[in-house]
Backbone as CSV, one residue per row, in Angstrom:
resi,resn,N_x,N_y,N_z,CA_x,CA_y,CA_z,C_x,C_y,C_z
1,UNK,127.245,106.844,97.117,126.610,105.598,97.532,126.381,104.714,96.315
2,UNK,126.948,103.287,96.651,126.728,102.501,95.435,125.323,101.890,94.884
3,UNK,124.618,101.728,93.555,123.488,101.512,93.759,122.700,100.023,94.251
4,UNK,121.494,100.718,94.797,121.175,99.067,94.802,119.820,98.238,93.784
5,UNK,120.584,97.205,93.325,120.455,96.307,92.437,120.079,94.763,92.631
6,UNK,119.828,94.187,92.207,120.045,93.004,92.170,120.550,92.348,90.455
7,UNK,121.804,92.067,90.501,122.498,91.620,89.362,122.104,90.068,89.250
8,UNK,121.861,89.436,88.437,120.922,88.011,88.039,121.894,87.585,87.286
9,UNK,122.625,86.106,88.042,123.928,85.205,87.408,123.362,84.041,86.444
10,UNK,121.839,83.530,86.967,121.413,82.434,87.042,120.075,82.087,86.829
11,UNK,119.365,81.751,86.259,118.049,81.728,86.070,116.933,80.140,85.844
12,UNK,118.009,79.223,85.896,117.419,77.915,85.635,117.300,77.438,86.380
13,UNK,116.681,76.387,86.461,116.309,75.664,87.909,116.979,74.083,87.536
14,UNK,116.548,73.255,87.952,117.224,71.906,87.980,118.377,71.608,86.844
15,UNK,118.230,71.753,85.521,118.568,71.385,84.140,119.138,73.087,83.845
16,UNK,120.146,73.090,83.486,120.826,74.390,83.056,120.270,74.607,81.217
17,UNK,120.446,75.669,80.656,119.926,75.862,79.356,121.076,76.075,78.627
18,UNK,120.666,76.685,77.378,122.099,77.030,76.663,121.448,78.539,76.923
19,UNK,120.906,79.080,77.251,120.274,80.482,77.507,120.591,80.908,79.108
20,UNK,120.029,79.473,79.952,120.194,80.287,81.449,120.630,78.913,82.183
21,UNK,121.796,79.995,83.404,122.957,79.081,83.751,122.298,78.692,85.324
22,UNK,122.556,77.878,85.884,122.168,77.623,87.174,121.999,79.097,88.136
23,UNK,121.457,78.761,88.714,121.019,80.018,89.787,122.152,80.806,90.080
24,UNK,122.412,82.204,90.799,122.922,82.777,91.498,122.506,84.284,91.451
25,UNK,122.458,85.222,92.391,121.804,86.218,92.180,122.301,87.107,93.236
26,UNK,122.977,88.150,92.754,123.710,89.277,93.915,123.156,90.419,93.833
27,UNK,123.306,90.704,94.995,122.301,92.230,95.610,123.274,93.064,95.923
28,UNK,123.296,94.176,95.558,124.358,95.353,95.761,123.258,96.553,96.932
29,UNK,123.952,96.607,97.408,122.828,97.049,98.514,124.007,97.887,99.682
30,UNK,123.975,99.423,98.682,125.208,100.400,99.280,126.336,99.674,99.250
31,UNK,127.387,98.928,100.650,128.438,98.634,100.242,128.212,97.356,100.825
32,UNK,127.430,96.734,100.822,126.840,95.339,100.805,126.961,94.585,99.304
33,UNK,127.249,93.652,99.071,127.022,92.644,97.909,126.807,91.102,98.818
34,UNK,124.922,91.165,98.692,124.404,89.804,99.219,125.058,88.712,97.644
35,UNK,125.407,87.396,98.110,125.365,86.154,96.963,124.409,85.722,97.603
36,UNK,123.248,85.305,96.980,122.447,84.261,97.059,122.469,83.286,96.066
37,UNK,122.195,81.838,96.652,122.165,80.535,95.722,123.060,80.842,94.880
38,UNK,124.176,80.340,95.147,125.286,80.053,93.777,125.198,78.845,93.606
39,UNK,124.942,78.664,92.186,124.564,77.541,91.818,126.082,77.302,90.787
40,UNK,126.197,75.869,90.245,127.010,75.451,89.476,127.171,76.304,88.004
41,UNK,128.544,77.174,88.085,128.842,78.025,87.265,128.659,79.554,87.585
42,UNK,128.884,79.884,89.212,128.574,81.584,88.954,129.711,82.277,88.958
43,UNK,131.065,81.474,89.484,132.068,82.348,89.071,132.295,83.060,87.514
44,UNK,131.801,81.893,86.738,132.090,82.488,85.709,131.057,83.549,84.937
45,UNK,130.256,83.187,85.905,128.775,84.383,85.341,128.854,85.825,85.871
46,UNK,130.223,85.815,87.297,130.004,86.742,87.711,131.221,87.806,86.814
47,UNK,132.266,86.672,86.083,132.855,87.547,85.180,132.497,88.226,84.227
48,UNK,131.405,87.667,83.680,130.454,88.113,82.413,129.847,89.179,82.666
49,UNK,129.227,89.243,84.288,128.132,90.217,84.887,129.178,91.533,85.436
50,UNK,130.338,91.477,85.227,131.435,92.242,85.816,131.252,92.173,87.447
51,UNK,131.205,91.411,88.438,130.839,91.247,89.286,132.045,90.936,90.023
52,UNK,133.312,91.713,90.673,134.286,91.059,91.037,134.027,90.438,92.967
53,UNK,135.147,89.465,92.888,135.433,88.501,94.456,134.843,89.652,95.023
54,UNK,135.381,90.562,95.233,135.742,91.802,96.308,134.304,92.279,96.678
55,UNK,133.346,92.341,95.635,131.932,92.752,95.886,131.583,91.707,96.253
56,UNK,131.566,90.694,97.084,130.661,89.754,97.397,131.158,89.601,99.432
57,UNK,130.214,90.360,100.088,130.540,90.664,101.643,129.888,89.324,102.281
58,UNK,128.726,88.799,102.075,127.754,87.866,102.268,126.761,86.873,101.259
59,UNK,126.888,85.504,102.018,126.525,84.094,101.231,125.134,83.744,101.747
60,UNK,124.344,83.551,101.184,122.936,82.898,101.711,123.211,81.983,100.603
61,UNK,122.692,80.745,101.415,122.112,79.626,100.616,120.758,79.076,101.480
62,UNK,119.768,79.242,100.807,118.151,78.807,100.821,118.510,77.266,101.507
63,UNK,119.113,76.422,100.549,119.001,74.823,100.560,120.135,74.262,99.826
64,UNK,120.516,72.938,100.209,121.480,72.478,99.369,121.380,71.341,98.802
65,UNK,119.582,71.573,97.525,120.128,70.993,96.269,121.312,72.229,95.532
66,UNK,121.848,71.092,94.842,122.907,71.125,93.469,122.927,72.855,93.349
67,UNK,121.728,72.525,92.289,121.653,74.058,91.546,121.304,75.318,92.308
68,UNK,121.707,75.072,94.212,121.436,76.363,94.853,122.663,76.045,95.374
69,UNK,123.554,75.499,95.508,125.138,75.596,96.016,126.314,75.059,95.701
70,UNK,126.110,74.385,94.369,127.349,73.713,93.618,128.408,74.983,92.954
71,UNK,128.392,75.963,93.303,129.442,77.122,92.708,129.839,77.827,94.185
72,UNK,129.517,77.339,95.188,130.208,77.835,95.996,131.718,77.342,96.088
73,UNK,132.210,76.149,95.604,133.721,75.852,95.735,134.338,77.253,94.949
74,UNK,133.629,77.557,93.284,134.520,78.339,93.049,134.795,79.722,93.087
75,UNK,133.383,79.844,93.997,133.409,81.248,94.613,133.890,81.829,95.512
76,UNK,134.469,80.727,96.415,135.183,80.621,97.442,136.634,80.598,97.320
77,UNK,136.719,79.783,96.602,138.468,79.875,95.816,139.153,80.778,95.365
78,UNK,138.112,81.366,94.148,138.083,82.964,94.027,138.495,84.212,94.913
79,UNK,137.803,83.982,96.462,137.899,85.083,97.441,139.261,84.627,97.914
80,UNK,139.540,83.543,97.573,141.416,83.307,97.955,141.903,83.705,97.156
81,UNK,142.441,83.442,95.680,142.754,83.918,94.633,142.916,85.580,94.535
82,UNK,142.180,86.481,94.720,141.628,87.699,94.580,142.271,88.403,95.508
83,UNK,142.770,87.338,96.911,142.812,88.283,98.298,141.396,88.872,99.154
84,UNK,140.477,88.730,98.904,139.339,89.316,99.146,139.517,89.653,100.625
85,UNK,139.827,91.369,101.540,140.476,91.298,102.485,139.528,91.542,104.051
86,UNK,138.252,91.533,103.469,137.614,91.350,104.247,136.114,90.100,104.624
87,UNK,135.957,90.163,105.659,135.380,88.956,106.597,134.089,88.481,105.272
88,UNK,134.360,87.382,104.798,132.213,86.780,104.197,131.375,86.141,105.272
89,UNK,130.714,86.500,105.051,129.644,85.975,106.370,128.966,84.776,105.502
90,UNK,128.425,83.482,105.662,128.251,82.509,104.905,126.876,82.205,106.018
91,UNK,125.598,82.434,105.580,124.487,81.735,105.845,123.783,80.627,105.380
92,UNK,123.706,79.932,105.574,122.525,78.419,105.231,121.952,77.619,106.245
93,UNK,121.053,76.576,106.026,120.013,75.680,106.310,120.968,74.830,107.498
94,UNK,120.874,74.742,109.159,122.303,74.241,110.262,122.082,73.016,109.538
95,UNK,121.112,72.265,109.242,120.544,70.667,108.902,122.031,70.212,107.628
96,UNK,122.412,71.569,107.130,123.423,71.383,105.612,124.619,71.449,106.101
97,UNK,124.822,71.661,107.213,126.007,72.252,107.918,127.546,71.177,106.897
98,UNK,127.474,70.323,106.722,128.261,68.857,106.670,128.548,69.357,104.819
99,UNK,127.305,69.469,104.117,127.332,69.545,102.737,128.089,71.263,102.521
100,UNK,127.914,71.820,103.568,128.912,73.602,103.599,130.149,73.117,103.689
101,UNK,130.158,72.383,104.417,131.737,72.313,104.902,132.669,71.333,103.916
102,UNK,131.731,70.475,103.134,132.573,69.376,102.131,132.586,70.807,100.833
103,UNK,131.725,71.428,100.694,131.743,72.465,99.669,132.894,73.694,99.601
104,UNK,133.040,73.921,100.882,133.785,74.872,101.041,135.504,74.354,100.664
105,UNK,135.659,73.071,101.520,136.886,72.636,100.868,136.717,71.573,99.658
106,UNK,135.847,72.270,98.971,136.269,70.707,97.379,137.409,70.189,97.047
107,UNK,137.915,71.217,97.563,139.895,70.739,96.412,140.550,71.663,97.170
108,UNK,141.835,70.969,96.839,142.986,71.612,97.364,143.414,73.387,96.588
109,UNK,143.488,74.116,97.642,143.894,75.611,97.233,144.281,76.514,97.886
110,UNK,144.824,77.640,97.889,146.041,77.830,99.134,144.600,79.127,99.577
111,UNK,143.894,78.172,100.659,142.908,78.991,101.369,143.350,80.245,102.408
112,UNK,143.080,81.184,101.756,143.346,82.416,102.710,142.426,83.194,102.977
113,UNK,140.660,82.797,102.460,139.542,83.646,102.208,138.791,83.901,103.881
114,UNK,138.676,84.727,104.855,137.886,84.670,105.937,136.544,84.323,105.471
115,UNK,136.189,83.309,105.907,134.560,82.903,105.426,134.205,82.023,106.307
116,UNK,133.398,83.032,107.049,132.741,82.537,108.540,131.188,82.121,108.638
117,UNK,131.212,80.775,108.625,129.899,80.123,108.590,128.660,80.355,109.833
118,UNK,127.556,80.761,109.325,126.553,81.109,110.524,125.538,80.314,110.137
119,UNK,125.376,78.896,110.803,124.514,78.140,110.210,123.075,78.893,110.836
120,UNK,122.021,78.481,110.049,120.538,78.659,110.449,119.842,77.592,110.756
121,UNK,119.201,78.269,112.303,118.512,77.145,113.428,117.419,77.698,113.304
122,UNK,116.631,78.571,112.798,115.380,78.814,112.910,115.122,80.035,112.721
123,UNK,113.884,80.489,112.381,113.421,81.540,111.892,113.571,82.918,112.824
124,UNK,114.021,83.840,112.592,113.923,84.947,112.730,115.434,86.089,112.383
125,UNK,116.071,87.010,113.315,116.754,87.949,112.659,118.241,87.351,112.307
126,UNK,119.037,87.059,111.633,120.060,85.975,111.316,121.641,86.954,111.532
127,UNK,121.226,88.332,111.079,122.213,89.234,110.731,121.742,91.014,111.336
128,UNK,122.475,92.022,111.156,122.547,92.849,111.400,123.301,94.028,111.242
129,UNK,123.259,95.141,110.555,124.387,95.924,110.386,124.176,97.401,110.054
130,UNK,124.832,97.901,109.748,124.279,98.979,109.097,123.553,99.169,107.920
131,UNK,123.482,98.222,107.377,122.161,97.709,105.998,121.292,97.295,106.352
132,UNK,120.892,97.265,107.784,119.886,96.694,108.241,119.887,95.740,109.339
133,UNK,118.953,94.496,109.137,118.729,93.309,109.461,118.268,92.467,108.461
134,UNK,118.610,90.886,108.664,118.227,90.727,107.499,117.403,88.989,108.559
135,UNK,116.343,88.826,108.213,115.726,87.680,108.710,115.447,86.466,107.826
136,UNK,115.548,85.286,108.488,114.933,83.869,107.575,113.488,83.565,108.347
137,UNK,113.166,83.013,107.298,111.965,82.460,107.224,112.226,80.739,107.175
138,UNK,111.106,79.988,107.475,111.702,78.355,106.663,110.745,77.904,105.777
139,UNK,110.888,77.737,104.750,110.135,77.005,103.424,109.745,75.938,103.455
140,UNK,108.359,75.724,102.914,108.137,74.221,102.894,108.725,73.436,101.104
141,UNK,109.578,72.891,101.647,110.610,71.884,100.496,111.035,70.434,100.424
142,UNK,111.457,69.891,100.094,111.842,68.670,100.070,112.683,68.048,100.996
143,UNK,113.441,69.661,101.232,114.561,68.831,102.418,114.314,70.801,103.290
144,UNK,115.537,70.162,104.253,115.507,72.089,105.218,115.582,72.840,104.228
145,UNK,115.049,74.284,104.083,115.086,75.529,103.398,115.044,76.510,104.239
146,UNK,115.157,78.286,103.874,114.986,78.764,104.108,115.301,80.059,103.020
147,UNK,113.882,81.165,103.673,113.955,82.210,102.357,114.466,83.289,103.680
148,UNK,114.684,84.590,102.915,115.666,85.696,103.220,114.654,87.341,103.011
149,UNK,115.097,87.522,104.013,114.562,88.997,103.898,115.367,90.359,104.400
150,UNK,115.930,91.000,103.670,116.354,92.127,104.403,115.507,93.375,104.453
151,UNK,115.569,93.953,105.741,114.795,95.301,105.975,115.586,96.324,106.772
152,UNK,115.309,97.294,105.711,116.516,98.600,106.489,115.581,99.355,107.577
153,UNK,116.492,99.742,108.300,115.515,100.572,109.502,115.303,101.458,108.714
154,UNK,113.437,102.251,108.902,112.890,103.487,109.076,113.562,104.300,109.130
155,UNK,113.616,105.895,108.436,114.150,106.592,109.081,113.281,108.432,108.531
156,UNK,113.913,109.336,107.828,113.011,110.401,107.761,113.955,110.904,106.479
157,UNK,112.876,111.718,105.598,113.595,112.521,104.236,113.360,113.907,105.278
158,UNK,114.491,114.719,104.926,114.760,116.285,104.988,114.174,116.979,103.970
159,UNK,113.154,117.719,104.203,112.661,118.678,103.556,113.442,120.070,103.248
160,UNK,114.065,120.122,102.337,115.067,121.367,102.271,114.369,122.547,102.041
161,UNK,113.307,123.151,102.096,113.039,124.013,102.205,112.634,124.738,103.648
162,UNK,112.519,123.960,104.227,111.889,123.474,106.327,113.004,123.714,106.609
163,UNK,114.596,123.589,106.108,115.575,123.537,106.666,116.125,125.183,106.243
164,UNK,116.006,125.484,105.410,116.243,126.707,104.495,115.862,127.493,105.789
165,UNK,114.360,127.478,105.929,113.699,128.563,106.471,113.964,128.788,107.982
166,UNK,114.384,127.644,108.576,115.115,127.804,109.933,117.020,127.767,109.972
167,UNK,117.363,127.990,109.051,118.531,128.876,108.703,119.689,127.506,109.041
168,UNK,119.165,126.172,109.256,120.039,125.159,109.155,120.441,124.391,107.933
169,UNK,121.602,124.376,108.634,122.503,123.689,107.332,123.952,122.703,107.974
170,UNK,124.314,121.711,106.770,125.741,121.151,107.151,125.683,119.620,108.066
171,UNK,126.259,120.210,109.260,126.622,119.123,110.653,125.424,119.433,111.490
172,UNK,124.944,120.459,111.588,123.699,121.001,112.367,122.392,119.796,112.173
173,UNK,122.199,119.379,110.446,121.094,118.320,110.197,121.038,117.261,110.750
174,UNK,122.624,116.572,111.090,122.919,115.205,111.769,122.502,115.348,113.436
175,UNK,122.762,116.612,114.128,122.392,116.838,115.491,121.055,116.744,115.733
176,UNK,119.645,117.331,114.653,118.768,117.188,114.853,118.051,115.951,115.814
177,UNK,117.042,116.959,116.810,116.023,116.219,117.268,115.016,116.489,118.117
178,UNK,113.815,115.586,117.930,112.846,116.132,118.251,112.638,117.219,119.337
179,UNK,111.725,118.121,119.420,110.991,118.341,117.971,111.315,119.061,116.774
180,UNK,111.912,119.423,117.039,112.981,120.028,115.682,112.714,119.168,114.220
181,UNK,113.404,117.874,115.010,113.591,117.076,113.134,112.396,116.993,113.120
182,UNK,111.498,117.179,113.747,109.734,116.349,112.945,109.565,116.892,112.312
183,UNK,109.860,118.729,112.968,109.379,119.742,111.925,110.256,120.395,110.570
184,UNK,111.192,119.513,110.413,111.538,120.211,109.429,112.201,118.569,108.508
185,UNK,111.464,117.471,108.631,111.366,116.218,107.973,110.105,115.647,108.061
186,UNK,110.065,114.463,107.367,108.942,113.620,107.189,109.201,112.095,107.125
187,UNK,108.378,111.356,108.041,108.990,109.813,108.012,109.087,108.816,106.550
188,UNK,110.106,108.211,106.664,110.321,107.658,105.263,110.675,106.058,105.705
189,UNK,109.972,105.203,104.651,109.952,103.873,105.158,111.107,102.714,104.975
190,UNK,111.936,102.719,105.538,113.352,101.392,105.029,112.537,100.572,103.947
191,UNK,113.485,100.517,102.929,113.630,99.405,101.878,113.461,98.150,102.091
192,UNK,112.558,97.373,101.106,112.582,95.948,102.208,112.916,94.924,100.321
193,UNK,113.872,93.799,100.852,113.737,92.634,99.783,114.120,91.521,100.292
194,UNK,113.153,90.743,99.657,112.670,89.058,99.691,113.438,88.714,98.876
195,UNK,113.798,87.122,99.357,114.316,86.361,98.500,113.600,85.061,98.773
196,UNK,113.219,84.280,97.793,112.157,83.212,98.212,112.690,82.103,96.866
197,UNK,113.284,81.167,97.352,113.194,79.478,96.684,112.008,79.092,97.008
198,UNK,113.099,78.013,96.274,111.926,76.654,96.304,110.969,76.132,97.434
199,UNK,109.928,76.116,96.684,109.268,75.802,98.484,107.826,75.888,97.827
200,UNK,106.874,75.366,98.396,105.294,74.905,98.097,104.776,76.482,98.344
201,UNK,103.329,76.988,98.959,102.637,78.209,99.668,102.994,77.905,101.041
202,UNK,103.505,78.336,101.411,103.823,78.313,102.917,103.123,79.280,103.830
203,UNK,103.226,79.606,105.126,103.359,80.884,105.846,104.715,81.660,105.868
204,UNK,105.878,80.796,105.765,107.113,81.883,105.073,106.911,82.706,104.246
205,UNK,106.827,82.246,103.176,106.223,82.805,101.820,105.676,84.321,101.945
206,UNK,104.782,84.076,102.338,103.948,85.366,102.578,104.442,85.995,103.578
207,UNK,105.261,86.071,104.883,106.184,86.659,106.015,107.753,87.487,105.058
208,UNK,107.986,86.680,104.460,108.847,87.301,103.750,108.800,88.019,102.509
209,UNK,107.463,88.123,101.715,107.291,88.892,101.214,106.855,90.128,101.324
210,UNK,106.164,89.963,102.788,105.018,91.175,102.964,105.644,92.728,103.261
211,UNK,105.561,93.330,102.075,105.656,94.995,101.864,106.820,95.138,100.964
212,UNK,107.568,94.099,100.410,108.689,93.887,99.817,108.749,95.101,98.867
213,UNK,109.796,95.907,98.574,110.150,96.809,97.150,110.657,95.570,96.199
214,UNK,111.355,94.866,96.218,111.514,93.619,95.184,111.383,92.565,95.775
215,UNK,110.959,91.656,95.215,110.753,90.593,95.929,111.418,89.620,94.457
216,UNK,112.704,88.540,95.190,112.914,87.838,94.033,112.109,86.388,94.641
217,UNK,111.195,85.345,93.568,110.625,84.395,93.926,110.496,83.274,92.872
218,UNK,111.239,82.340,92.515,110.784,81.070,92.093,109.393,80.656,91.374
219,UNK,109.646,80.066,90.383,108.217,79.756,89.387,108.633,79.399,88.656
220,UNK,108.959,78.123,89.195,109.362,76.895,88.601,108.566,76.754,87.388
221,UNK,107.196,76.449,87.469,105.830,75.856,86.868,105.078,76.987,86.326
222,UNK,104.387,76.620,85.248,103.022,77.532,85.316,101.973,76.434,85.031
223,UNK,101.153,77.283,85.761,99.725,77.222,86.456,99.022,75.826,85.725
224,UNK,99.448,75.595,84.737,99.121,73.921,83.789,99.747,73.055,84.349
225,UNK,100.937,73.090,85.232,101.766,71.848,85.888,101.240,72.042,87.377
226,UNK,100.350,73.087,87.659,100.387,73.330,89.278,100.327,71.623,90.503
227,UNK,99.866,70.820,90.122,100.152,69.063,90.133,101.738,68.770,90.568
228,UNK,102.410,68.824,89.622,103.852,68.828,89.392,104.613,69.747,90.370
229,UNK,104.092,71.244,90.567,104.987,71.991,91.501,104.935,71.664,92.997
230,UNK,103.206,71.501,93.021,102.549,70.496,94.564,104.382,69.692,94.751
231,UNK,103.714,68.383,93.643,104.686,67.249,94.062,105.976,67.557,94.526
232,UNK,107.036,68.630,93.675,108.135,68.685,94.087,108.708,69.832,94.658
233,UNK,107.630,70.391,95.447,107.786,71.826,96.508,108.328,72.877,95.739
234,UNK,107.334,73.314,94.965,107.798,74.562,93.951,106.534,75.186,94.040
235,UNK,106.648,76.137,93.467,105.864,77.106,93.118,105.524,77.338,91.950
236,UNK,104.218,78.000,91.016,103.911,78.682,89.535,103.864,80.227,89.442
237,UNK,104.510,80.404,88.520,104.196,81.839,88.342,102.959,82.517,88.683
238,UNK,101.856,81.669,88.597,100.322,82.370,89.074,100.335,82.696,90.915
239,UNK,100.690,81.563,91.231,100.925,81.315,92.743,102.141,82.611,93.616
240,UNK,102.899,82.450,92.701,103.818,83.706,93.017,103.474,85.297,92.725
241,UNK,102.441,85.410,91.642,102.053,86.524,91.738,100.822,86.879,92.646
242,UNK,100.325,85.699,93.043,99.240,85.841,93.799,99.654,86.694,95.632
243,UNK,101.305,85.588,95.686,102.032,86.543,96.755,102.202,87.860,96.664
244,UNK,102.567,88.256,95.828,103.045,89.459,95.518,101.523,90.389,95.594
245,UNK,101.052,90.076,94.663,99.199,90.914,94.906,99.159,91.079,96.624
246,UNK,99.193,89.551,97.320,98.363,90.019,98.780,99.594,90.735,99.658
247,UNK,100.721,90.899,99.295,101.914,91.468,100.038,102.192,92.670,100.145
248,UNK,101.470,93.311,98.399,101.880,94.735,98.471,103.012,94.547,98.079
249,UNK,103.859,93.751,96.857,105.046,93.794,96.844,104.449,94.897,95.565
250,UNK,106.331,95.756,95.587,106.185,96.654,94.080,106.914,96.205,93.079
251,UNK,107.946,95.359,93.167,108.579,94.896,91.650,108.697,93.271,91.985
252,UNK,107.991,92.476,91.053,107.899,91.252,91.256,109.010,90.826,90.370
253,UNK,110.314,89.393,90.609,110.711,89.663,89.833,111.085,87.527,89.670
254,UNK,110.142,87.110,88.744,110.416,85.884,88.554,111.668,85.344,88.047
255,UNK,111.721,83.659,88.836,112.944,83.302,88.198,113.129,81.574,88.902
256,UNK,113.967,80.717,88.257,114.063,79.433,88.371,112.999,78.559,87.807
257,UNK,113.062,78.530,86.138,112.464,78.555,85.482,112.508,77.081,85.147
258,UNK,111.882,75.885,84.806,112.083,74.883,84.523,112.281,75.024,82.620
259,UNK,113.123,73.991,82.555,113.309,73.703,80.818,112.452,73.736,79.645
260,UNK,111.387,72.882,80.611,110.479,72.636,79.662,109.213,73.579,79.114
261,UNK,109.611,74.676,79.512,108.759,76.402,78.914,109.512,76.826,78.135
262,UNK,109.558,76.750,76.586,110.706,77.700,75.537,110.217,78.891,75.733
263,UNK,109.161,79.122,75.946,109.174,80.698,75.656,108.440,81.808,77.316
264,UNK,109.309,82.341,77.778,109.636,83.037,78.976,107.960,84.005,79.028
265,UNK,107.588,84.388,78.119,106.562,85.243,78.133,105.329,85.148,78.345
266,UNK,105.410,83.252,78.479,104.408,82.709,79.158,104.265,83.074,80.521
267,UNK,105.482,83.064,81.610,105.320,83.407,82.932,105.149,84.832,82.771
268,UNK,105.325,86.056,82.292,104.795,86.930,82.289,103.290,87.190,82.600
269,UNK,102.676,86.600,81.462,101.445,86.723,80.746,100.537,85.850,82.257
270,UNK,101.315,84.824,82.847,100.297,84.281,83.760,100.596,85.283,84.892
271,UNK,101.661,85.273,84.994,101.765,86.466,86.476,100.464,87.786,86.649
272,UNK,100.680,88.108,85.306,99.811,89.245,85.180,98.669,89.505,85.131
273,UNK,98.190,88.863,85.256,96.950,88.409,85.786,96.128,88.213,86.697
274,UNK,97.089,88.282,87.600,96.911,88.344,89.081,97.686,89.480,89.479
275,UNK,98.521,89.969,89.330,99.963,90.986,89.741,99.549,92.487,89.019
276,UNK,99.161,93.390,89.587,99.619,94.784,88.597,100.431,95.551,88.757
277,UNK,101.429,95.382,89.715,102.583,95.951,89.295,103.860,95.341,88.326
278,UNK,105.239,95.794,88.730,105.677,95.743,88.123,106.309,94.080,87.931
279,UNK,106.016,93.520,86.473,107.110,92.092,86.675,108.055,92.244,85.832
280,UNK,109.236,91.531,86.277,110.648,91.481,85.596,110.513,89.935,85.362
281,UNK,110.298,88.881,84.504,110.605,87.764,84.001,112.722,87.912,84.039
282,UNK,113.074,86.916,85.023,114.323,87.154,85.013,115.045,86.719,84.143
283,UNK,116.283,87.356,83.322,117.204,86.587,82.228,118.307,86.559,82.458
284,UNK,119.238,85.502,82.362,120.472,86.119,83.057,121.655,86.927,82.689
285,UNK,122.105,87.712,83.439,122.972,88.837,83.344,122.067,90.027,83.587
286,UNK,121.200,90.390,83.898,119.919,91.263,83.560,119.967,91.915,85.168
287,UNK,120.280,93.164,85.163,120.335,93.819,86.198,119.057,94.844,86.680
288,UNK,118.237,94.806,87.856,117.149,95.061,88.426,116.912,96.159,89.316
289,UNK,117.007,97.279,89.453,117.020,98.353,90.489,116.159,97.958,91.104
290,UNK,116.307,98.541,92.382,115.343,98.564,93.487,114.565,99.631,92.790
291,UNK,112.832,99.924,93.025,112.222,100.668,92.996,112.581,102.233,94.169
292,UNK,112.419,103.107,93.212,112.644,104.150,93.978,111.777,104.535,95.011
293,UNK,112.323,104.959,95.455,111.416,105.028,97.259,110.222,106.082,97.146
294,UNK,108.750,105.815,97.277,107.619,106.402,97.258,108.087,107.927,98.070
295,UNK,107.262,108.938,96.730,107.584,109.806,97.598,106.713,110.284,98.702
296,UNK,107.733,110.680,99.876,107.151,111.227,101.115,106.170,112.069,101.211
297,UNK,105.106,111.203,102.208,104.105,112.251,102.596,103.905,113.214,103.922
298,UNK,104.114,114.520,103.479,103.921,115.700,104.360,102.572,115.410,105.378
């Protein structure tokens, strides 16, 4: 089983850096590879990040300013180029539907990529599969948004010694059931991760974070501009860890950083303050495990 990650293309928000390139951020999630927000320049970030066409199954885009979907032409081109031989599922904001579709064909290129658009009309389960489900939320922003959540179904860890002692083994474990499997497993809780843009405190916000193992979230601002993030539907690192505190999230992991902070350790230092678990200040190329799954209680 492949691991799951979230690989980080992109880390700037409006104004690109000579440090961090417009947004984009892929989730490896078994034989899933989510793209979220490709922003202007992730093909080439995803060469850097070793990230090939072929790993990328599914597209979320939050919204379509610039720096959350200007690299979809060449990510798309790419999945022609490459052959990429199976179906992309392409999610975004239905309101963008017009700005997907001028994006998708920017330029002329001998399109052979299946990339099947599922616009979003409103909040709730968007997708479905054997990775789960994955639901939107809608953000409060400047224009339509929407944040992302996937949650794997529930299911149970095998106690191998419970199994030992009733002399099962093999194909026999998959047949299990009650009461059998109760007694010789213990319930174990699906993996859950947020993805949260741009967007003010909402009731999304907090719907899509709540119980998160990672939660990726925007912080634009810190807590000295909180004025400034109001005005242009963003968020501060204080504000975002404050989600994370009332959510129960376990790895907080900031990112979409405005220019005008040189030094990154400021959003740390405010997060933490509010947040005691874990924060990842995001950098790009900087790869993120999911937290390992709490162990089961007997």
């Amino acid at each position: 089983m492949s691991p799951r990650e979230l690989v980080v293309l992109g880390t700037a928000s409006q104004v690109p850096t000579r440090t961090r390139n417009h947004n984009g951020y892929l989730l490896r999630w078994d034989a899933e590879g989510f793209l979220f927000d490709p922003g202007d320049g992730t093909q080439r970030q995803m060469v850097r990040a070793g990230v090939a066409a072929t790993d990328v199954t599914r597209l979320f885009i939050t919204h379509f300013h610039g720096d959350h979907c200007l690299g979809v032409p060449g990510v798309v081109q790419r999945l022609s180029l490459d052959r990429v031989p199976h179906t992309v599922h392409a999610h975004f904001p239905a309101e963008g539907a017009d700005h997907f579709e001028r994006l998708r064909h920017a330029s002329s290129f001998h399109d052979v990529a299946d990339v099947r658009a599922h616009p979003v009309t409103g909040p709730g389960v968007i997708a479905e599969g054997p990775f789960g489900r994955v639901e939107a939320r809608r953000l409060d922003h400047s224009l339509p948004a929407f944040g992302y959540r996937l949650v794997e179904p529930d299911g149970r860890t095998m106690l191998p010694e419970r199994l030992a002692a009733r002399g099962i083994r093999g194909r026999e474990i998959r047949e299990l059931r009650p009461p059998v499997l109760d007694e010789v497993s213990v319930p174990r809780r699906g993996q859950r991760f947020a993805f949260v843009m741009d967007t003010r405190l909402c009731d999304g916000v907090f719907e899509l974070a709540d119980g998160a193992d990672l939660l990726v979230i925007e912080s634009t601002y810190l807590h000295e501009d909180e004025a400034l993030a109001v005005e242009h539907g963003h968020l501060t690192a204080r504000q975002a860890a404050q989600v994370a505190a009332e959510c129960g999230v376990r790895t907080l992991v900031l990112t979409h950083f405005s220019q005008r902070y040189p030094d990154p350790r400021r959003f740390h230092d405010e997060a933490a303050e509010v947040f005691p678990g874990e924060i990842v200040v995001a950098a790009d190329l900087d790869r993120v495990p999911l937290p390992q799954r709490r162990a089961a209680q007997g």
